[in-house]
ZADO-1210 file (C-alpha; in nm, 4 decimals, padded with zeros to 6 digits):
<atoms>
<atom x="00.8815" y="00.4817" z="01.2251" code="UNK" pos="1"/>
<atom x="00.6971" y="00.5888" z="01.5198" code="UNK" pos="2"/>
<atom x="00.6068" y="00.3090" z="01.7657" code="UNK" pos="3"/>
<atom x="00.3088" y="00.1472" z="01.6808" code="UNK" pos="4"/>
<atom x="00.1320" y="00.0118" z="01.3344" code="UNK" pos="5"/>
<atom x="00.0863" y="00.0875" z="01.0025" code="UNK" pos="6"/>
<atom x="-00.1567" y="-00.0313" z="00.7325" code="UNK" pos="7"/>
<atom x="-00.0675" y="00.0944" z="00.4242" code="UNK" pos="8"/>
<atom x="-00.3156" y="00.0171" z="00.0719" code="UNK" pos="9"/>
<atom x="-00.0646" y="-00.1395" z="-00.1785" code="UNK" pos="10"/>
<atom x="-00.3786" y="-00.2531" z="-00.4760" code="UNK" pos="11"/>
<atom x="-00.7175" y="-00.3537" z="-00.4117" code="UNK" pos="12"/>
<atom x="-00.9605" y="-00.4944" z="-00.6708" code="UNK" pos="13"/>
<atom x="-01.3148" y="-00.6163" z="-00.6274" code="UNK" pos="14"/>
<atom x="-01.2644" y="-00.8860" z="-00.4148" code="UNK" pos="15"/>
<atom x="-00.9577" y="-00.7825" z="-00.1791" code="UNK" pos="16"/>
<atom x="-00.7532" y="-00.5604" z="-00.0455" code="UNK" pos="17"/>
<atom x="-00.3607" y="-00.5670" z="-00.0221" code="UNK" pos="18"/>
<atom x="-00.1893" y="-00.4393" z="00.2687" code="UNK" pos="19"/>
<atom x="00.1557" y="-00.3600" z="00.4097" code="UNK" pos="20"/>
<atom x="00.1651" y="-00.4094" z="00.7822" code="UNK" pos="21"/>
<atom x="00.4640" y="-00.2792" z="00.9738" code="UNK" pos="22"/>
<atom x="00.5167" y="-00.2796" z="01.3493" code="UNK" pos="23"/>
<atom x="00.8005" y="-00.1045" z="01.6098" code="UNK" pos="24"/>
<atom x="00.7636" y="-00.0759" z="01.9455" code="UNK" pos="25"/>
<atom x="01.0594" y="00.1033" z="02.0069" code="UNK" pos="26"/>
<atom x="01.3190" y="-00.2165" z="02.0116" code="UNK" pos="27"/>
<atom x="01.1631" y="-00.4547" z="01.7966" code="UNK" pos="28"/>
<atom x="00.9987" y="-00.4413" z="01.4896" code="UNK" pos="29"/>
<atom x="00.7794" y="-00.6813" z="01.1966" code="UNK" pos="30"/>
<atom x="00.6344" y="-00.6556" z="00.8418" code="UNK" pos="31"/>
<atom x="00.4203" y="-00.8692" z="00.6722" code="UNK" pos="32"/>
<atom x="00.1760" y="-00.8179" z="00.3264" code="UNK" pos="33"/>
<atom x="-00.1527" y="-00.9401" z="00.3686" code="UNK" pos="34"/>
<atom x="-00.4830" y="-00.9606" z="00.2017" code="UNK" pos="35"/>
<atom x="-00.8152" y="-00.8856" z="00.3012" code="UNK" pos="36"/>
<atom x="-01.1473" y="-00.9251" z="00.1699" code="UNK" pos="37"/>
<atom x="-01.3676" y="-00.6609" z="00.1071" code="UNK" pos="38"/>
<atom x="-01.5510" y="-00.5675" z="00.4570" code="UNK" pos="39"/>
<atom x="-01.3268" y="-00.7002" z="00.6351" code="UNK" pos="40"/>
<atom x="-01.1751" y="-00.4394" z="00.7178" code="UNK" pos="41"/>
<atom x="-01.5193" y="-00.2821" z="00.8106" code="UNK" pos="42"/>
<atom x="-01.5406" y="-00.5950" z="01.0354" code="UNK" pos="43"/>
<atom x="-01.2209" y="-00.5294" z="01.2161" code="UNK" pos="44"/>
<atom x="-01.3106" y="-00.1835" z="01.2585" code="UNK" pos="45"/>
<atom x="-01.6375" y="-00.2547" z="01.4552" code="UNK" pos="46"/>
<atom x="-01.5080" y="-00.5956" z="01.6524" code="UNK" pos="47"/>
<atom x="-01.2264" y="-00.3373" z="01.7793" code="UNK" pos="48"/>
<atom x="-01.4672" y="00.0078" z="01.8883" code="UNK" pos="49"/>
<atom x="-01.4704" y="00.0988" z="02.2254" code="UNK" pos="50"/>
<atom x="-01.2186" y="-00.1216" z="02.3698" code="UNK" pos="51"/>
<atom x="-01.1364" y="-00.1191" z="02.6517" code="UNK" pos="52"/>
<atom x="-01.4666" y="-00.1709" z="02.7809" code="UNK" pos="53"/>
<atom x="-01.3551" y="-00.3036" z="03.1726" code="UNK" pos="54"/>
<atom x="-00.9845" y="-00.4136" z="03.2530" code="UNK" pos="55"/>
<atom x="-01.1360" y="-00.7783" z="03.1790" code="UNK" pos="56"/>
<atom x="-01.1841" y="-00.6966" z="02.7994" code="UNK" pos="57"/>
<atom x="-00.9922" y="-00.8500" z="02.5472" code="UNK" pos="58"/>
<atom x="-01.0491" y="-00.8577" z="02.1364" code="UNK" pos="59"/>
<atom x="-00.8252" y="-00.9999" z="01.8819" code="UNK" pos="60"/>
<atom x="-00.7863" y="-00.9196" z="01.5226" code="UNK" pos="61"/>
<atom x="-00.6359" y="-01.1188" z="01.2671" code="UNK" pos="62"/>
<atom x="-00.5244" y="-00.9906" z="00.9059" code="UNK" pos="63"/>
<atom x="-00.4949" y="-01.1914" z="00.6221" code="UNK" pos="64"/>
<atom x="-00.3470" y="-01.5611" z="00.6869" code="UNK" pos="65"/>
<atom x="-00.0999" y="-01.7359" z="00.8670" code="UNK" pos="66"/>
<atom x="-00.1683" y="-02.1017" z="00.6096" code="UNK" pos="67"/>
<atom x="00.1737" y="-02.1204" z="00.3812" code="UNK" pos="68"/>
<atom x="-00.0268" y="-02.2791" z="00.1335" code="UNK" pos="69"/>
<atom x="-00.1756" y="-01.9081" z="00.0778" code="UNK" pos="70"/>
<atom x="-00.0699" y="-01.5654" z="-00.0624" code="UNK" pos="71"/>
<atom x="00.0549" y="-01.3201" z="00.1670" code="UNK" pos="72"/>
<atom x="00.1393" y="-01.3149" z="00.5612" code="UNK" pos="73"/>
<atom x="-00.0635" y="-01.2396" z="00.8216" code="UNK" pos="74"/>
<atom x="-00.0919" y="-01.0268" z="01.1515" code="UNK" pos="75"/>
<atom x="-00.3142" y="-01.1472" z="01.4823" code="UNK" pos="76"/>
<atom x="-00.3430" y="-00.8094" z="01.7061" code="UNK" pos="77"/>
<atom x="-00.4583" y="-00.8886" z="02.0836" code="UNK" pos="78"/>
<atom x="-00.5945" y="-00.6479" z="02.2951" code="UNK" pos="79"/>
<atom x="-00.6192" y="-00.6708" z="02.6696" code="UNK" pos="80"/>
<atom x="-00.5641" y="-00.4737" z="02.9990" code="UNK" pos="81"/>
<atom x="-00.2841" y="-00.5515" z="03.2429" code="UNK" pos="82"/>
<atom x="-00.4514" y="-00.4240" z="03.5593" code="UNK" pos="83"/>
<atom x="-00.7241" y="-00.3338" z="03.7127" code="UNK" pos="84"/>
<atom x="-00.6806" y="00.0443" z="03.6231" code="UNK" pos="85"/>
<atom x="-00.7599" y="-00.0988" z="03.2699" code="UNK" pos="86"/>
<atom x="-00.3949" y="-00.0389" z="03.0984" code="UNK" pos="87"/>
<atom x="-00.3938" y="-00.1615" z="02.7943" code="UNK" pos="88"/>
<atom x="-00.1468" y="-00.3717" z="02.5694" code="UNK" pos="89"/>
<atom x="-00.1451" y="-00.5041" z="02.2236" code="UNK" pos="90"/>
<atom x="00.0678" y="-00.7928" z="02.1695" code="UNK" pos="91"/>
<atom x="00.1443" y="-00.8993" z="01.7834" code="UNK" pos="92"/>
<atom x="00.2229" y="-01.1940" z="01.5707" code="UNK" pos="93"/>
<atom x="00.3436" y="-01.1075" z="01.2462" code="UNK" pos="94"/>
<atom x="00.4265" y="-01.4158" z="01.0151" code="UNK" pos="95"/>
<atom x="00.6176" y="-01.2336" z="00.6447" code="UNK" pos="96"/>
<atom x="00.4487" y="-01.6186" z="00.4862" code="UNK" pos="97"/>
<atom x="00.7731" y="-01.4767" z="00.2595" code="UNK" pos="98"/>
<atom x="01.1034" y="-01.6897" z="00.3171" code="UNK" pos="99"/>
<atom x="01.4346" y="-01.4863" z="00.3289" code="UNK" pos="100"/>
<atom x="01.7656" y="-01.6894" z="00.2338" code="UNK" pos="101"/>
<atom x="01.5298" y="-01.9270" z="00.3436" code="UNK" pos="102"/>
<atom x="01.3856" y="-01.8273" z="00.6400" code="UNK" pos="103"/>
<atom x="01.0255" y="-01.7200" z="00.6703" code="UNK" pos="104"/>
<atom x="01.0461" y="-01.4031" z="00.9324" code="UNK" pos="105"/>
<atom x="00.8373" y="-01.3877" z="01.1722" code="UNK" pos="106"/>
<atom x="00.8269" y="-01.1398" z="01.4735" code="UNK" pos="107"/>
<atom x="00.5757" y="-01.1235" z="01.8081" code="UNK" pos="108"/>
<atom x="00.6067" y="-00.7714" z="01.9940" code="UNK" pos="109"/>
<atom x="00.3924" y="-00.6262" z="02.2621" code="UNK" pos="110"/>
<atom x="00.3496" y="-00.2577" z="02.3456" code="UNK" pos="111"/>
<atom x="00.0957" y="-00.0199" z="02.5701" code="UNK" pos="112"/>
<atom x="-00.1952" y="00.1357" z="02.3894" code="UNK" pos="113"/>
<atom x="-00.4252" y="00.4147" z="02.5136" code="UNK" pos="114"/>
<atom x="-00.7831" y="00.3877" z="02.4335" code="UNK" pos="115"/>
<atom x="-00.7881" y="00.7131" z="02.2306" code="UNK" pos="116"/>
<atom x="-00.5186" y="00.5246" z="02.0049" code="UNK" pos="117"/>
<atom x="-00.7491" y="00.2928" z="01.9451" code="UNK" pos="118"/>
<atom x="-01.0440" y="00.5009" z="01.8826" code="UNK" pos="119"/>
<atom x="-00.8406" y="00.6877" z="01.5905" code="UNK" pos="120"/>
<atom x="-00.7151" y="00.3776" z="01.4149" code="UNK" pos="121"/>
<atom x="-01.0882" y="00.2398" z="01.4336" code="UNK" pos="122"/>
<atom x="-01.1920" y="00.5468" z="01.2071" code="UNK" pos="123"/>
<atom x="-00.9273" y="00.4833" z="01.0021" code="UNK" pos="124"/>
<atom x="-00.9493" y="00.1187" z="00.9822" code="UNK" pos="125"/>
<atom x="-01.3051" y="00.2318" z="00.8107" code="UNK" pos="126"/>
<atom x="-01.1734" y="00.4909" z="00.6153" code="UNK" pos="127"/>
<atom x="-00.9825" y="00.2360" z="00.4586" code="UNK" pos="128"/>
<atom x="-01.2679" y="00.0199" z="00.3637" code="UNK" pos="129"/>
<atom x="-01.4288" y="00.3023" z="00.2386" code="UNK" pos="130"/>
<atom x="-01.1504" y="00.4896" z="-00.0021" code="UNK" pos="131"/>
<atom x="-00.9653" y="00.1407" z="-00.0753" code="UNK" pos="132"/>
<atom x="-00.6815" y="00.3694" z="-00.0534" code="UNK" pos="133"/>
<atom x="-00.4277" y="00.5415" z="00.2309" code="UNK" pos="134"/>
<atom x="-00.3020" y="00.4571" z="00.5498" code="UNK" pos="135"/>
<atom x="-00.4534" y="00.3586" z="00.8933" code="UNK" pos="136"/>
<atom x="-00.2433" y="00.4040" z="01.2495" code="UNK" pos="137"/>
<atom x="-00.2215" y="00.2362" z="01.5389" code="UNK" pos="138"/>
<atom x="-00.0271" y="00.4503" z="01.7520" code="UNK" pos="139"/>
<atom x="00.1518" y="00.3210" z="02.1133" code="UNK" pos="140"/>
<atom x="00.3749" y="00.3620" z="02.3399" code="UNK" pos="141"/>
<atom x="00.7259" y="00.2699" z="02.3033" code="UNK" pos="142"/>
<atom x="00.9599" y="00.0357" z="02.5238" code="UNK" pos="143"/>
<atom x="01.2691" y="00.1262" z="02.3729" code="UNK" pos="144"/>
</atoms>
């Protein structure tokens, strides 16, 4: 896998949305199944366009849930610049919510983003909502 994200469309009925998230920046790497509602995805989409705005902007994201008492994992993105020249980041927490020899995995990673990056997976964070179906890309910069 390239470094970066990937939201793949496992099922989806009327109410939600399954999805696999994976993440690798290059050295480190996560994977969790959530669940979304329908439009939230929509909602993601637009709390996400046009960042970065200034190299004060930051937006977070969170997908599906990080309460054990409910299906599925979840994955908080956070977006923010680390100077002045407005270089981005996105740091992760991804929480599987699905124990392993009985250890639920969980993995936080961080890794520069360009704004164009963002852009694209915006369009296909929509185009998700819209088809119920494919794949949507965050694509960054490795640090391996």
């Amino acid at each position: 896998m390239y470094s970066g994200f990937e939201f793949r469309v496992r099922w989806h009925d009327q109410d939600v949305i399954k999805l696999d998230v994976a993440a690798w920046n290059g050295a480190f790497g996560g994977s969790a199944d959530v669940y979304e509602a329908i439009g939230d995805l929509q909602s993601a989409a637009d709390r996400l366009r046009g960042f970065p705005k200034g190299p004060r902007d930051t937006r977070e994201v969170i997908f599906g849930t990080f309460d054990r008492k409910c299906a599925g994992g979840g994955v908080k993105l956070c977006f923010h610049c680390i100077d002045g020249a407005g270089h981005a980041y996105v740091e992760a927490m991804i929480d599987s919510n699905s124990p392993s020899a009985g250890t639920i995995q969980t993995a936080t990673l961080a890794m520069p983003v360009e704004a164009a990056a963002v852009d694209t997976f915006v369009q296909e964070l929509q185009q998700l909502e819209s088809d119920r179906a494919g794949t949507a890309h965050l694509k960054c910069r490795g640090i391996g």
